[in-house]
C-alpha positions as CSV (number, residue, x, y, z in Angstrom):
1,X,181.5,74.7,87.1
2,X,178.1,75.7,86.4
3,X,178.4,79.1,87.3
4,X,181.3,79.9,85.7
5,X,179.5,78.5,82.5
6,X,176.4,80.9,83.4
7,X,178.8,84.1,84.1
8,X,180.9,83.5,80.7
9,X,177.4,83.4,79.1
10,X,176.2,86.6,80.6
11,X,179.0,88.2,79.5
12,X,179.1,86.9,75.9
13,X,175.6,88.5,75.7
14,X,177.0,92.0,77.4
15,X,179.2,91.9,74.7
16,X,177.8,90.7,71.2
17,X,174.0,93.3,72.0
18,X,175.9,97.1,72.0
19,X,177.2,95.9,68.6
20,X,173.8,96.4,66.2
21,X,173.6,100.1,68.3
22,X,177.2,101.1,67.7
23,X,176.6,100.2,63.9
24,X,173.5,101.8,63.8
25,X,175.1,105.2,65.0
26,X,177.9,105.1,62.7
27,X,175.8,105.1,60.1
28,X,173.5,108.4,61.1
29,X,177.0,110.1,61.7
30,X,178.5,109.6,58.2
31,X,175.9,111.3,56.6
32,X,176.2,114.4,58.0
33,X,174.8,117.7,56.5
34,X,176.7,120.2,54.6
35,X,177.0,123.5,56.9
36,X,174.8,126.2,56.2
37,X,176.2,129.4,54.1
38,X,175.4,133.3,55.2
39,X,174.0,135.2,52.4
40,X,173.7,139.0,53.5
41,X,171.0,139.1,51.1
42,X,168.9,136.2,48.7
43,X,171.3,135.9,46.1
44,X,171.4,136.4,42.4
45,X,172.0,134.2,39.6
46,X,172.8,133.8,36.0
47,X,171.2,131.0,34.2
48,X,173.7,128.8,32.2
49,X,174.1,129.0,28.1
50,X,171.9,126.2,26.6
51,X,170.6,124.8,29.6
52,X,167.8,125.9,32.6
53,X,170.0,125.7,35.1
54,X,170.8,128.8,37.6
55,X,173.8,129.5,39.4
56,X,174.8,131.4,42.2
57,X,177.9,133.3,40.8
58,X,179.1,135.0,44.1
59,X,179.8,132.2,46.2
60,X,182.8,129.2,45.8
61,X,180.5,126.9,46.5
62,X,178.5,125.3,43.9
63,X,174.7,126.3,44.6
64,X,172.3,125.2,41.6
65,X,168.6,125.8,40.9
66,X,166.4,123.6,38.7
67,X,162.8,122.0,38.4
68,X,161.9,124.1,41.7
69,X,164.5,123.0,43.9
70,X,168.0,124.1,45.0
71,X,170.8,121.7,44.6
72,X,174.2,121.1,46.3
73,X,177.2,118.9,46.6
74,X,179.4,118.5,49.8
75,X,182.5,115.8,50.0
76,X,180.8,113.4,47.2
77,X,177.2,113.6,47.7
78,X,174.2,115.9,46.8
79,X,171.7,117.9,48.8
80,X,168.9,119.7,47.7
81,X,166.4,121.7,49.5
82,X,163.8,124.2,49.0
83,X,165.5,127.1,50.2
84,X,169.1,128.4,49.1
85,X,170.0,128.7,53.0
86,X,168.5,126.1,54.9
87,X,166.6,122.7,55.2
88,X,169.0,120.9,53.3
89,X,168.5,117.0,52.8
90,X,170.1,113.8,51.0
91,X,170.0,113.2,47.7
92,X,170.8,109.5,47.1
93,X,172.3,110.4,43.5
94,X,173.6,112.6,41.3
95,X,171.3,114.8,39.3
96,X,170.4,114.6,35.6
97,X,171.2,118.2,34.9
98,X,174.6,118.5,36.1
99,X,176.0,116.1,33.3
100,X,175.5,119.1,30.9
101,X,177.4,121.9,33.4
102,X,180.5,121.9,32.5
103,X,183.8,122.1,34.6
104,X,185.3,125.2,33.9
105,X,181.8,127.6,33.8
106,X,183.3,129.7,36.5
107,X,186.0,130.6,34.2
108,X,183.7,131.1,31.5
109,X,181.4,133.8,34.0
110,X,184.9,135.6,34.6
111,X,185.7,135.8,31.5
112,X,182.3,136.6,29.9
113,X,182.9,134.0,27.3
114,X,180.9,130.9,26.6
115,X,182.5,128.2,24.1
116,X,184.9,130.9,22.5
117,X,181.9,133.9,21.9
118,X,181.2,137.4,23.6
119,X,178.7,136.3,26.8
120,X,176.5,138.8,27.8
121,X,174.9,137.2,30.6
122,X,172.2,138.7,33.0
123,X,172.0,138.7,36.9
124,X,168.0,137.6,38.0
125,X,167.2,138.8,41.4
126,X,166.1,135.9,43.8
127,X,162.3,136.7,43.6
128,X,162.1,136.3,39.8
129,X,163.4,132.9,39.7
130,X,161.5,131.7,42.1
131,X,158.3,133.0,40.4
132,X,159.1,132.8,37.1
133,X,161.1,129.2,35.8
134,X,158.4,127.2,35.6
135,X,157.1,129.8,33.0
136,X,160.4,130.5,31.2
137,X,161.0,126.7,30.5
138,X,157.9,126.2,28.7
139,X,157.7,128.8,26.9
140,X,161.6,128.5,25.9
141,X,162.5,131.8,27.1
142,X,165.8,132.2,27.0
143,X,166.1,131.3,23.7
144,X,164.2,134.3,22.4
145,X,165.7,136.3,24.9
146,X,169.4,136.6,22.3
147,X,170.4,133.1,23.2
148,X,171.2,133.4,26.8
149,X,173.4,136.7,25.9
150,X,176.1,134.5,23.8
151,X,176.5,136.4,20.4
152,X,176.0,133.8,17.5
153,X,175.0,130.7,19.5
154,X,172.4,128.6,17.5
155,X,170.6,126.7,20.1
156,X,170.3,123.1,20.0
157,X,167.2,121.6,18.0
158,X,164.6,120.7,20.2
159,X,163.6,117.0,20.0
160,X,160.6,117.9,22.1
161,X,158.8,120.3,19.2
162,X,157.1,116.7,17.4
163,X,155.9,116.0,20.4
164,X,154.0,119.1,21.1
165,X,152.1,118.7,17.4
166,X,150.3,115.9,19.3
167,X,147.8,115.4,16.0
168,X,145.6,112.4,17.4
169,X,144.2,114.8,19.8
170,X,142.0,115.3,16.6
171,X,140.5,112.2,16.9
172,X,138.2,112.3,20.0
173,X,136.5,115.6,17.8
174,X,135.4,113.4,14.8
175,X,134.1,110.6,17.5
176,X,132.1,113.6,18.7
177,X,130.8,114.5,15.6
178,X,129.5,110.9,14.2
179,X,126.6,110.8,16.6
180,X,125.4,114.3,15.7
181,X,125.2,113.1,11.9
182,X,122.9,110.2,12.8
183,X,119.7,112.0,14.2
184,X,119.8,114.1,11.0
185,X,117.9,111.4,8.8
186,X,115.0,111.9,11.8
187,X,113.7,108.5,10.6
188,X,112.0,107.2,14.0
189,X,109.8,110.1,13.9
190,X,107.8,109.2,11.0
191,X,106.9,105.9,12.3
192,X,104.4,107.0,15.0
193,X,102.8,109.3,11.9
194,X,101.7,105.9,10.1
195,X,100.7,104.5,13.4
196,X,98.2,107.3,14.2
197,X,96.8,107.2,10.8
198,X,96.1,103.1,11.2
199,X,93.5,103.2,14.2
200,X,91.7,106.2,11.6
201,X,91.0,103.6,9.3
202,X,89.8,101.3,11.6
203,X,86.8,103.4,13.0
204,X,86.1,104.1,9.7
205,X,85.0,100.6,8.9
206,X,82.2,100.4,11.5
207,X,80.4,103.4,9.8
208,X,80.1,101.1,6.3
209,X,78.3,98.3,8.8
210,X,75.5,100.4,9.9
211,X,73.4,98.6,7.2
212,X,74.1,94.9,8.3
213,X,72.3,96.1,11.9
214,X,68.9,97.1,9.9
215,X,68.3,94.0,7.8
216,X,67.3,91.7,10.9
217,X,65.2,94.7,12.1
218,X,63.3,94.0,8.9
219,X,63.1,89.8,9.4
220,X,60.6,90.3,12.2
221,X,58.8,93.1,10.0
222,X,58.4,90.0,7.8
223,X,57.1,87.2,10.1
224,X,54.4,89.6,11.6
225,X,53.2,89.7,7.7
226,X,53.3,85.9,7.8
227,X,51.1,85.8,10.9
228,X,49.0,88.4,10.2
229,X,48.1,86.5,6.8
């Protein structure tokens, strides 16, 4: 009886250990990577009306670039990478941009129409993106550049402009300027003056008592006239 109870333990633990090693590769498969797409050649894009977000129009599958990164989804989750071709990896959720892309912008690039107006929009090559949206976001670029090509589209208002006033930046220079105003009265250095002129003073009081050292040098003058009477 006792080994039977030993074997049907032994198998118990054959059985329950594999079960944290199947789970654990379960998981690493359902989180596969999207497959990789062929570009003959690093691909254009147009960058979306009122946004900074770039596109890649030539492809049916949604490629975005923002903030210095390229960004995909594939069957309900997004990837992003630093290359448009390659290196993709897991992005836990969705990104803030794309609630401002809409749906149909496909249709709209067809089309040349954005919300009902004439779009005129422009292809950038590869390199320029890469080297220049940092640049062109700051310096609101394609709003100066005829709205992103839409005829009569009035950009949003920016909510960021207060913020780039930034007026207590003004304080640190009148905390800078207080202690320069202090050594102007240059009080301290006449004090010293009236302490060199004190010790002057002093020496000159020993000259006025050269006289009391001559009257006892005229006592003894005196008692030799005593004696000599």
């Amino acid at each position: 009886m006792k080994k039977l109870l030993f074997g049907t333990m032994l198998l118990a633990l054959v059985i329950i250990v594999p079960i944290p090693t199947m789970a654990r590769v379960n998981v690493n498969v359902s989180i596969a990577l999207p497959p990789p797409i062929v570009f003959a050649a690093p691909p254009e894009v147009i960058v979306l009306p009122e946004t900074y977000v770039y596109v890649v129009p030539d492809v049916d599958v949604d490629i975005f670039f923002y903030n210095g990164w390229w960004w995909r989804p594939w069957e309900g989750r997004w990837y992003r990478s630093r290359s448009y071709n390659s290196g993709w990896a897991y992005y836990k959720s969705v990104p803030s941009f794309y609630a401002g892309i809409p749906s149909g912008w496909r249709n709209d690039y067809r089309d040349h129409r954005w919300g009902g107006r004439q779009w005129n929009y422009q292809r950038i090559p590869h390199q320029q993106v890469q080297q220049n949206w940092n640049s062109w976001e700051k310096t609101r670029h394609w709003e100066k550049q005829g709205t992103w090509g839409v005829q009569g589209l009035q950009p949003r208002p920016q909510v960021q402009q207060p913020r780039q006033v930034e007026q207590p930046r003004q304080q640190p220079q009148e905390k800078v300027q207080q202690p320069l105003r202090q050594p102007q009265g240059q009080e301290p250095r006449q004090q010293p003056q009236e302490k060199v002129e004190q010790p002057q003073r002093q020496e000159q009081r020993p000259q006025g008592q050269q006289p009391q050292h001559s009257q006892p040098q005229g006592k003894p003058e005196g008692r030799e006239a005593e004696h000599g009477k």
